[in-house]
C-alpha positions as CSV (number, residue, x, y, z in Angstrom):
1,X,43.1,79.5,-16.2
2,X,42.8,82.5,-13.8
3,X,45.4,85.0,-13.9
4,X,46.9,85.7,-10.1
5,X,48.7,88.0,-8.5
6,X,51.8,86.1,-8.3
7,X,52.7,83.8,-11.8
8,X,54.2,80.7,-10.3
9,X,50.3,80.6,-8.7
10,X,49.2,80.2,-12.4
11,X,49.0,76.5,-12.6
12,X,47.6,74.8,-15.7
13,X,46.1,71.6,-14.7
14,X,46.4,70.8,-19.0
15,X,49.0,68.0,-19.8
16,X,49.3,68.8,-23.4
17,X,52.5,71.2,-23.5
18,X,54.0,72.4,-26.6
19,X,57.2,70.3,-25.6
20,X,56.5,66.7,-24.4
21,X,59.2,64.0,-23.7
22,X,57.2,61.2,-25.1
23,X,57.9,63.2,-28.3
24,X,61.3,63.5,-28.0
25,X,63.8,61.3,-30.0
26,X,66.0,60.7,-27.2
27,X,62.9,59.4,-25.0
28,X,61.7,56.6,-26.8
29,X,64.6,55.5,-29.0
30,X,65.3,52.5,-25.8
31,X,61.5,51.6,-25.6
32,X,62.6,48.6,-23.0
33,X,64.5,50.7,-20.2
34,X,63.9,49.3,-16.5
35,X,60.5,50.3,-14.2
36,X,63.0,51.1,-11.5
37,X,65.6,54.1,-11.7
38,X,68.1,55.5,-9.2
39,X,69.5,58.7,-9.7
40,X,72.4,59.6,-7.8
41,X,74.5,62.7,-7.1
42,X,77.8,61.0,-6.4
43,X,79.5,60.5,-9.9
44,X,82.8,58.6,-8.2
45,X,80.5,55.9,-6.5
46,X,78.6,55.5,-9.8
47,X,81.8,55.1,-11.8
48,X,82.6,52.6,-9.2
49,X,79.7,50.7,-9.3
50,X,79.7,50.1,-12.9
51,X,83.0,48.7,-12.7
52,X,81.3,46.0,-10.8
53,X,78.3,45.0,-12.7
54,X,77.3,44.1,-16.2
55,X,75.8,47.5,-17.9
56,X,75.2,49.3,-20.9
57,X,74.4,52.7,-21.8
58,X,70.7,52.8,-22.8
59,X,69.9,56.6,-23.1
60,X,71.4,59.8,-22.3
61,X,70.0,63.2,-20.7
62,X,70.9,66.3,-22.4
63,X,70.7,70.1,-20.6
64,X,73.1,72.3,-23.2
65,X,76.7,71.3,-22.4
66,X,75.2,69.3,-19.5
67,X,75.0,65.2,-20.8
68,X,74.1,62.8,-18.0
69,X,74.4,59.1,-19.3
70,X,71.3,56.9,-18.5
71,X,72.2,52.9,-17.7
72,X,70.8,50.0,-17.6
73,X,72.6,48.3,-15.1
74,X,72.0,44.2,-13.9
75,X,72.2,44.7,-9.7
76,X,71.6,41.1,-8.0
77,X,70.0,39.8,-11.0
78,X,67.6,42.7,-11.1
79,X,67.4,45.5,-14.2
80,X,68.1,48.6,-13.0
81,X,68.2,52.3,-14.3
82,X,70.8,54.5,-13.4
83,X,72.2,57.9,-13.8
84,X,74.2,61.0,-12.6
85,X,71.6,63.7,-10.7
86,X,71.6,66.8,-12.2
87,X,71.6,69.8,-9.5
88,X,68.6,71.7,-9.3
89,X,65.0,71.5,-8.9
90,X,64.7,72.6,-13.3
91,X,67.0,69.6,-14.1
92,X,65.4,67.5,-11.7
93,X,62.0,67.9,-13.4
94,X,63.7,67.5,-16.7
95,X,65.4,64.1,-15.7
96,X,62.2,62.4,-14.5
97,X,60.1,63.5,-17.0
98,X,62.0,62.0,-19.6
99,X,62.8,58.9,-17.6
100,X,59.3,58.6,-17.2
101,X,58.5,58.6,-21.0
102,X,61.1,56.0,-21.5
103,X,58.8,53.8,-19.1
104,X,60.4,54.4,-15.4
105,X,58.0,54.1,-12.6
106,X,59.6,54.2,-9.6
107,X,62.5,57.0,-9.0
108,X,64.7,57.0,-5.9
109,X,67.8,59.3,-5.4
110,X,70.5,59.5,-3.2
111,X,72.7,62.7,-2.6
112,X,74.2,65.4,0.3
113,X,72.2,68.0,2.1
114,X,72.5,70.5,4.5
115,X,71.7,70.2,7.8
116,X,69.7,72.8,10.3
117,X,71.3,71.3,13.4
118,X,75.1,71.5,13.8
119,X,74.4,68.6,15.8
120,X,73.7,65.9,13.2
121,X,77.1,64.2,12.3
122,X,78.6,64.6,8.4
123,X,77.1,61.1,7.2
124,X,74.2,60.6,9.0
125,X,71.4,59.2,6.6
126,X,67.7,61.4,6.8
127,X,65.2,60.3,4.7
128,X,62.6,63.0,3.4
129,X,58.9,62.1,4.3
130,X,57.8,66.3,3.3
131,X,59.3,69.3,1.8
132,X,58.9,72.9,1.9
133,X,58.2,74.1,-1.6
134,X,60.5,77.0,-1.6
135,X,61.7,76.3,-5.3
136,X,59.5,77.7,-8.6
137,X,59.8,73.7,-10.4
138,X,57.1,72.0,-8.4
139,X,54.4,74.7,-9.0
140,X,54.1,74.2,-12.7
141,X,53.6,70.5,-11.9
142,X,51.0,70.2,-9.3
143,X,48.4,72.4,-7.2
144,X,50.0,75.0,-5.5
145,X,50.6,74.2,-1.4
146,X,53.1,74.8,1.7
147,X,54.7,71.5,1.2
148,X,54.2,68.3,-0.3
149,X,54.8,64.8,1.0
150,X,56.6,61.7,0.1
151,X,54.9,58.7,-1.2
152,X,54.3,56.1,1.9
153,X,54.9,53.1,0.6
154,X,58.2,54.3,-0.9
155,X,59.9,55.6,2.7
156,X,59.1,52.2,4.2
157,X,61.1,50.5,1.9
158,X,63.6,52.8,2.4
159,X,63.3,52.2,6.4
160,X,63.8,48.4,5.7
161,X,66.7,48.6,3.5
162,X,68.2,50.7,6.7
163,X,66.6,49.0,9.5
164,X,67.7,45.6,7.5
165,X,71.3,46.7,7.5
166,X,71.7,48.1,11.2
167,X,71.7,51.6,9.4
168,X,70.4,54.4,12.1
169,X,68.4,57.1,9.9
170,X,65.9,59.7,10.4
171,X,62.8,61.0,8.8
172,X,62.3,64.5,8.2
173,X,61.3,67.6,6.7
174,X,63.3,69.2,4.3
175,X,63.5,72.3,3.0
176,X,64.1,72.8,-1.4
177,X,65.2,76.4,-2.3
178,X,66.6,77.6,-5.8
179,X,68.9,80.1,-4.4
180,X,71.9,78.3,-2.2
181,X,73.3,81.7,-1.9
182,X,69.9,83.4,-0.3
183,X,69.8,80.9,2.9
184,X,69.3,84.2,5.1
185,X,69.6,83.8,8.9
186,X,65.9,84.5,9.2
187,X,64.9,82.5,6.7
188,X,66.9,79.4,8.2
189,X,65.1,80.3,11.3
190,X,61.4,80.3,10.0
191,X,62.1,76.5,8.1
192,X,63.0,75.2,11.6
193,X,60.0,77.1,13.3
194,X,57.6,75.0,10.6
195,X,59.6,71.6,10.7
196,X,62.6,71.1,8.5
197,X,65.8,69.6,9.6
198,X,67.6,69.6,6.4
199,X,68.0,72.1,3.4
200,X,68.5,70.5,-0.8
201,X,67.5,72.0,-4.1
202,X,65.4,69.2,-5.6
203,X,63.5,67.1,-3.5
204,X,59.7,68.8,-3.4
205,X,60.2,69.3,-7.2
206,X,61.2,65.4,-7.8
207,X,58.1,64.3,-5.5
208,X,55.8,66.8,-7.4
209,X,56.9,65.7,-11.4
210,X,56.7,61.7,-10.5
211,X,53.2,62.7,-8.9
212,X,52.7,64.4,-12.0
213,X,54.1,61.3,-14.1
214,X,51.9,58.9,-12.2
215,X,55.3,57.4,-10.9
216,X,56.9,57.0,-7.4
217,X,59.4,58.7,-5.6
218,X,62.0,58.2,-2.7
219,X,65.3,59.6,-1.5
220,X,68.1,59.0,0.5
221,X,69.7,62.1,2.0
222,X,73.5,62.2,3.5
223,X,74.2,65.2,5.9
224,X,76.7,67.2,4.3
225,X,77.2,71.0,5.2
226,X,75.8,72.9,8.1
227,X,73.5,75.9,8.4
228,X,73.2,75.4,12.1
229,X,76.2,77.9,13.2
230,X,76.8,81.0,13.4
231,X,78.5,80.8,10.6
232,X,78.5,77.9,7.8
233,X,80.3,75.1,7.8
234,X,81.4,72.8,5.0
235,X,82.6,70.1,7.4
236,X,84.7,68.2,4.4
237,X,82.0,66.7,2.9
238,X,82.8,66.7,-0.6
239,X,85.7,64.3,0.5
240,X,83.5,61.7,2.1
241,X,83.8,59.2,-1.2
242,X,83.4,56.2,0.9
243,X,79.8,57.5,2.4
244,X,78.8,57.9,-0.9
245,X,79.5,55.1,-2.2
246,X,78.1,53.3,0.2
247,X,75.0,55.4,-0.2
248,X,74.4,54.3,-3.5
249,X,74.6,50.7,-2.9
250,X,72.0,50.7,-0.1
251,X,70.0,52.6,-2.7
252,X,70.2,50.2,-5.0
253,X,69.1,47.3,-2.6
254,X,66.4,49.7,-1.8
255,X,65.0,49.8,-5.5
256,X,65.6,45.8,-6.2
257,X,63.1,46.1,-2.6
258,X,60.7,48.0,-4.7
């Protein structure tokens, strides 16, 4: 491995880390956990839907005092993993790395973004089809690039669930940063020159560890916030329990699709 002028361009193609989750207790003491795993950002609709249908807790993920139950939930007959989202392109990679040593193939997520465009309506659904790597996460993973795209077959089944339920959506670009606070004026203004529509923290680091992980990945994006202003704009989107809710489920009839 060549040393660069910048670290995160070090990448180590080598798989044998000093750390591996296939190794770790809490990876493979549930050696029969589902193919097919949602992770979701809304912790109200989750609670929700396990009051609905049969579940147990199978696994759990652990980031110090961060300790995100893993489920295996029975949705329409169908097995199902599910869990809280950890925020963050770090816990991201964490999460599906050790989901994908307990056997998970195919990852999609649901959660809120931000949007470019004052324009786009709190609620609106956007589904990611390529993201800006603008986080550290996703370079210690896979080749260095621009941006990184979502796996094909994954966004049509997401388009089906949607289309299939009268849902209007729209694929974009996103943007993934680390650093929420350092969304400068300038910068917001070079990610729309180049494509992006909405601004998250994990998504080019979750397609880049289940590429990694030889596993798929999808996600369902809720407009949130807005960065299209002059100034930003919250727009009340933390209240918006029903919208999430209701993002979870067409998830989950998206991953019983899969």
């Amino acid at each position: 491995m060549l040393k660069k002028e910048f670290p995160i361009l070090e990448f180590d193609s080598d798989k044998d880390a000093f750390i591996r989750p296939a190794k770790r207790e809490r990876s493979v003491k549930y050696p029969d956990a589902p193919e097919r795993c949602v992770l979701c950002f809304f912790d109200s609709a989750i609670e929700k839907v396990l009051t609905e249908y049969p579940h147990k807790e199978i696994s759990n993920f652990i980031a110090g005092s961060l300790k995100l139950p893993l489920y295996e939930l029975v949705y329409n007959g169908e097995r199902i993993a599910l869990t809280q989202a950890g925020v963050g392109a770090p816990v991201a990679a964490g999460q599906i790395d050790e989901l994908a040593a307990l056997g998970c193939k195919t990852f999609l997520a649901c959660g809120m973004c931000g949007v470019l465009y004052d324009d786009i309506p709190v609620g609106n659904l956007l589904i990611p089809t390529a993201a800006v790597r603008d986080e550290g996460t996703s370079y210690h993973y896979i080749t260095p690039s621009r941006e990184i795209v979502a796996d094909e077959r994954i966004v049509q089944v997401l388009e089906e669930t949607l289309l299939d339920n009268d849902i209007p959506y729209t694929k974009v670009k996103t943007w993934t940063t680390d650093a929420f606070y350092r969304e400068t004026p300038k910068k917001i203004e070079l990610r729309k020159g180049e494509g992006c529509v909405t601004v998250e923290m994990e998504a080019s680091a979750y397609m880049a560890v289940a590429r990694y992980n030889d596993a798929e990945f999808g996600q369902i994006l809720c407009a949130g916030d807005s960065l299209g202003g002059e100034i930003w704009d919250s727009r009340g989107y933390n209240s918006r329990t029903e919208i999430m809710e209701y993002v979870l489920r067409l998830t989950l009839d998206a991953c019983v699709r899969t």
